[in-house]
C-alpha positions in Angstrom: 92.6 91.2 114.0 93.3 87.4 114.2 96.9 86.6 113.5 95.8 83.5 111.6 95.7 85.4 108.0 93.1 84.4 105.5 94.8 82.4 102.3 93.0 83.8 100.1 93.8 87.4 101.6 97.6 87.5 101.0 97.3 85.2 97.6 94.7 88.1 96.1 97.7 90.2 97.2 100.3 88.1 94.5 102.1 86.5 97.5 103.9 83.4 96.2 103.3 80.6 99.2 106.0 78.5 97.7 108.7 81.3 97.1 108.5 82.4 100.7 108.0 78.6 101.9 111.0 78.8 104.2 110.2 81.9 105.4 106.5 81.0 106.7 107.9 77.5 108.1 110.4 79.8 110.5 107.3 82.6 111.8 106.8 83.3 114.7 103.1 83.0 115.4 102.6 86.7 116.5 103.8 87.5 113.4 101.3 87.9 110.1 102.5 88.6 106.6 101.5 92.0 105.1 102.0 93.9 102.0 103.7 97.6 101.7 100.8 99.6 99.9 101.5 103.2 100.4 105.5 104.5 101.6 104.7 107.7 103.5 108.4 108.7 105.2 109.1 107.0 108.7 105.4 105.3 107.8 103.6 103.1 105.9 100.1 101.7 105.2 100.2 97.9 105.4 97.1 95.1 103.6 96.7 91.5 104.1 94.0 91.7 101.8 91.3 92.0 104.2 92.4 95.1 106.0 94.5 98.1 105.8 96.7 100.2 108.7 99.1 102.2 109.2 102.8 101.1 110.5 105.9 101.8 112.1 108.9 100.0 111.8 110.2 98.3 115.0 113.1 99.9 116.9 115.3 96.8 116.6 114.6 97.1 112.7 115.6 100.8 112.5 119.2 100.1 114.8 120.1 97.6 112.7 119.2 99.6 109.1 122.4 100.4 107.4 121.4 102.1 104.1 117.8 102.1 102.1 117.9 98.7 101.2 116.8 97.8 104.7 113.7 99.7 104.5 110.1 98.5 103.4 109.6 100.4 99.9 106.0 100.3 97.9 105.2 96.0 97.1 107.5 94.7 100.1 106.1 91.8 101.6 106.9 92.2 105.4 106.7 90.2 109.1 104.2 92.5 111.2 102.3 92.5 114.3 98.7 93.8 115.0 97.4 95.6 117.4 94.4 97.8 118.3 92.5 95.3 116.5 94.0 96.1 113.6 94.3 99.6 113.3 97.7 99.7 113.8 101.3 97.4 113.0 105.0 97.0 113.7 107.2 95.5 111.1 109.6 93.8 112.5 111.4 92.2 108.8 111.4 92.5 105.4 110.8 89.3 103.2 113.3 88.4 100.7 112.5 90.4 97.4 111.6 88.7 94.4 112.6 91.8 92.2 113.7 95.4 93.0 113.1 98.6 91.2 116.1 101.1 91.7 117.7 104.5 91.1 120.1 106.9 91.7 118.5 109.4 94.6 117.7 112.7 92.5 120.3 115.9 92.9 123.7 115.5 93.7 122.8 112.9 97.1 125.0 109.9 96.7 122.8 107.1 97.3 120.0 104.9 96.2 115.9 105.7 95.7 114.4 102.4 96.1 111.0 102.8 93.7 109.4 99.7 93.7 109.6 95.6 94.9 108.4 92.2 93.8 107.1 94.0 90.5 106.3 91.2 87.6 105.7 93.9 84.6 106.9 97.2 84.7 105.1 99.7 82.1 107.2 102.5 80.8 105.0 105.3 79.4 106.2 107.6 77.1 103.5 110.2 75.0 103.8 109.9 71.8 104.4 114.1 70.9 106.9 116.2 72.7 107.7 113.7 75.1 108.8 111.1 73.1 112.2 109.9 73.4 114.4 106.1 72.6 117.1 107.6 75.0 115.0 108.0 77.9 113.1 104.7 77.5 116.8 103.2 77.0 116.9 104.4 81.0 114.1 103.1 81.9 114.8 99.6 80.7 118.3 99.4 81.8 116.7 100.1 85.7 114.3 97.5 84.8 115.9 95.1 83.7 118.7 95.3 86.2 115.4 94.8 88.5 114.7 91.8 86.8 111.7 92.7 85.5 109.7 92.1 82.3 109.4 95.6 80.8 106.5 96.5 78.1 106.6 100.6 76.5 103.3 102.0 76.5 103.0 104.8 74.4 100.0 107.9 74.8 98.5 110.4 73.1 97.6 108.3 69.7 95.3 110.4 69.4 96.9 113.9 69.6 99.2 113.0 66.3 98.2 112.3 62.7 97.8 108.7 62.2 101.0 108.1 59.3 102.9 110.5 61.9 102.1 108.2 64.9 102.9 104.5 63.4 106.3 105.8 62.3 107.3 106.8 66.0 105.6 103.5 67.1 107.0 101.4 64.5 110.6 103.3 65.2 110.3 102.3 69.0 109.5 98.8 67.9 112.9 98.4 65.4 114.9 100.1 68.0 114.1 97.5 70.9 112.5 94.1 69.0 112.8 92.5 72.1 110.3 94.7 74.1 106.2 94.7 73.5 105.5 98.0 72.5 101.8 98.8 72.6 100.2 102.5 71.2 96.8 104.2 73.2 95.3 107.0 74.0 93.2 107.8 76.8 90.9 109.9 75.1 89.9 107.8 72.2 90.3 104.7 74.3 92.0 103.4 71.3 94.3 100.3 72.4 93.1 100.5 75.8 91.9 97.0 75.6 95.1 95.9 74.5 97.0 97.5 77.6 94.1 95.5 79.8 95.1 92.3 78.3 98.3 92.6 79.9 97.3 93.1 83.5 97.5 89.5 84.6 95.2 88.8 88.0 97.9 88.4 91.2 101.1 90.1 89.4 102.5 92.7 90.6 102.5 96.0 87.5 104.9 99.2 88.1 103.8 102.6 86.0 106.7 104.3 85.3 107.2 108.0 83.3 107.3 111.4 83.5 105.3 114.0 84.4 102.3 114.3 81.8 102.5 110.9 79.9 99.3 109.9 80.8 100.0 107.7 84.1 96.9 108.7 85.6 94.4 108.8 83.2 95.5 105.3 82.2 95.1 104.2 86.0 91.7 105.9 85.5 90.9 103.9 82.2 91.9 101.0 84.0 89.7 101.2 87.0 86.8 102.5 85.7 86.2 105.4 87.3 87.7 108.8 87.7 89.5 108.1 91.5 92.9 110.3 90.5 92.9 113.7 90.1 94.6 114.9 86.6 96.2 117.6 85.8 96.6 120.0 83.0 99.9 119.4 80.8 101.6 123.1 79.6 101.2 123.6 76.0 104.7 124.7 75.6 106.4 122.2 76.7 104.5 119.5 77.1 105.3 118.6 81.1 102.8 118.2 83.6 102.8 118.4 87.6 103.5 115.6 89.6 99.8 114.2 90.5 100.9 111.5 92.0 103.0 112.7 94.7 103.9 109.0 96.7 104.3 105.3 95.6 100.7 103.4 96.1 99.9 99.8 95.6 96.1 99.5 93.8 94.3 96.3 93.1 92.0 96.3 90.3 88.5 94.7 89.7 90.3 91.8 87.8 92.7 91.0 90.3 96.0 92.8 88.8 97.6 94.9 91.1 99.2 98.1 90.0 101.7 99.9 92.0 101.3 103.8 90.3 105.0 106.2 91.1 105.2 109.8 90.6 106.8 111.3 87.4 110.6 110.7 87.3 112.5 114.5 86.0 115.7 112.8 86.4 116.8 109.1 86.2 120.2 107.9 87.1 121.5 104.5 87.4 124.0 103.0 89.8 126.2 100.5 88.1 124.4 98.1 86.8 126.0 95.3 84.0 122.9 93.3 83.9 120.8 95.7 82.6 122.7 97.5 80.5 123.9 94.2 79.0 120.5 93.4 78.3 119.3 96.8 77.0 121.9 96.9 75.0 122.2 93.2 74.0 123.2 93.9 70.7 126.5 95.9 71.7 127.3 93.3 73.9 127.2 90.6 70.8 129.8 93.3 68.9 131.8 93.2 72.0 132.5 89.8 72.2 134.2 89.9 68.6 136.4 93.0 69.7 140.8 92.2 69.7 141.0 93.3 73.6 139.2 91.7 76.1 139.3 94.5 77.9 138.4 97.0 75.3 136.3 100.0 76.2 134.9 100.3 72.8 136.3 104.4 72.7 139.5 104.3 70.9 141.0 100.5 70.4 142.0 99.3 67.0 140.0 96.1 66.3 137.1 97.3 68.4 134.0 95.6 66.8 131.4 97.5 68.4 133.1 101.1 66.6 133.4 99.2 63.1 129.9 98.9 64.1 129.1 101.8 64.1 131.6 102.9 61.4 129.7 100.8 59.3 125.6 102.0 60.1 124.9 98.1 61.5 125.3 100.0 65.0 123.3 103.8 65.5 125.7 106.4 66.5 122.6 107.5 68.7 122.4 104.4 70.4 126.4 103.6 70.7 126.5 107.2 72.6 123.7 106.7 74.9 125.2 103.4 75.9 128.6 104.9 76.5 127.3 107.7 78.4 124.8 105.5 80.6 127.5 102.9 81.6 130.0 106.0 82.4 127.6 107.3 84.8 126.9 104.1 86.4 130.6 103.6 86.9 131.1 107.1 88.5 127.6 106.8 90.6 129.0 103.4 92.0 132.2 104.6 93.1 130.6 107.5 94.5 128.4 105.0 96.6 131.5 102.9 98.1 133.2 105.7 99.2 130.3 107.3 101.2 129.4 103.5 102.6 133.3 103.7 103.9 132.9 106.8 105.0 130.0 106.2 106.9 131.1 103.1 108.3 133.9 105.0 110.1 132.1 107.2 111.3 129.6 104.9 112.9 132.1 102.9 114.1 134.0 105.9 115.8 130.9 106.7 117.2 130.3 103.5 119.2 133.7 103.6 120.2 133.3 107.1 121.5 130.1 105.7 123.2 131.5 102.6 124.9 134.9 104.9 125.7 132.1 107.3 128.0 130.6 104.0 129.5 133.9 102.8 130.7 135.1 106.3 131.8 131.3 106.6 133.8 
């Protein structure tokens, strides 16, 4: 493969030229720019819009790897070389990231689960029956926009409710977060289908986030035209589905969108994370401002404006405690973090000592 990459290739691919001006004035001329399209463990499946391979990462790049931020995640834009004609890469660095989608790593593991990078729009679907819930899409946005990301709620299943029963849900969502698009389908009816497709902006970067039996693949069916994913039946009694997508892929589709499709999220923690849940919750933050104490914690504090908020029904109790539990757990993930990054410092650096201690002795 030549290592002179076709314009066009990378651009179809939503890579910004003048973002990464800097970074394309300092390559080295063996090196060609590539996108992450598929994340599978210690490899990954590279496109410069002509041509997809597999890749490694280069050894220097793994030494010098301290924690997952230093490794290529679904949407990275990376430094690679080519070889055996282009059936095969080593990525050598990342790009600077434009926008990062990020969580707490599932169980009791203290550490991060990157998700998804240099995402424009990120798509939280929710089905509109037993799935629904304004706590768990609270979640989602607080990861989103800490990603600085543009978030839009997609809800599914229209069709499986009675139409009074499904605008009130719809028209809930929409009072509850005025400041996010929310857009009703179903994949069955096609109903608001075209709607969703009017979104998908040619060259940006879309993330489909949910659980488990919202609909993500179907939609990513509906979208492409043509049954490529396999779906999956959801149980009756509770409404959950298997994970059908089982690893992060990138997808372009016939209009030039690109879509990067993630497999259902069970559990979803997030680390600290002030911008987002200052925007999420914008409106507690404009109650805050009027509280006595600058340092108020909005529990206990007498002239706390954010609890004669909710005292007073201008603030939902609902809402209040999901924001005080979310911003706890962000707190006690964080702290969590730091102390295993210490801890593994040490112990890398007592390792290297031990190392260079055997060299001297040898």
């Amino acid at each position: 493969m030549p290592t002179d990459q076709s314009k066009f290739g990378i651009h179809a691919l939503g890579f910004d030229e003048a973002f990464y001006a800097d970074q394309l004035r300092a390559k080295a001329p063996e090196f060609s720019v590539a996108r992450v399209t598929t994340v599978h463990k210690d490899r990954f499946t590279l496109s410069d819009g002509l041509h997809e391979m597999f890749a490694e990462m280069s050894g220097k790049m793994l030494m010098n790897a301290e924690s997952a931020f230093d490794y290529p995640v679904t949407g990275d834009w990376v430094l690679a070389q080519f070889h055996n004609e282009g059936t095969f890469g080593i990525i050598h660095s990342l790009l600077p990231r434009k926008s990062l989608l990020k969580r707490k790593a599932a169980g009791r593991k203290v550490d991060f689960q990157l998700v998804a990078s240099n995402v424009d729009t990120a798509f939280i679907l929710q089905s509109l029956d037993v799935d629904f819930s304004l706590n768990r899409v609270e979640r989602y946005l607080v990861m989103i926009h800490e990603g600085n990301i543009q978030p839009v709620v997609l809800l599914s299943k229209r069709d499986l409710l009675p139409p009074v029963e499904a605008d009130r849900k719809v028209a809930e969502m929409s009072a509850a977060l005025p400041k996010v698009r929310v857009v009703p389908f179903s994949n069955k009816t096609g109903e608001g289908l075209e709607t969703v497709r009017e979104l998908l902006t040619p060259r940006k970067t879309f993330c489909l986030l949910g659980s488990s039996g919202v609909g993500k693949t179907s939609l990513l069916n509906a979208l492409i035209g043509q049954e490529v994913f396999t779906t999956q039946e959801v149980k009756e009694r509770d409404g959950k589905g298997k994970h059908t997508t089982t690893s992060r892929q990138l997808i372009t589709l016939q209009n030039g969108a690109i879509i990067i499709d993630s497999p259902g999220m069970r559990e979803l923690g997030n680390f600290a994370s002030k911008d987002g849940l200052d925007e999420t919750f914008s409106e507690i933050m404009n109650w805050a401002l009027q509280c006595r104490f600058k340092d108020c914690t909005h529990r206990h504090e007498t002239g706390c404006a954010v609890l004669a908020a909710v005292q007073n029904g201008l603030l939902p109790e609902e809402r209040y405690q999901n924001y005080m539990k979310m911003e706890k757990e962000a707190r006690y993930h964080e702290m969590s973090y730091l102390e295993k990054r210490q801890k593994d410092k040490k112990f890398g650096k007592m390792c290297r000592e031990v190392l260079r201690f055997k060299k001297i002795r040898s």
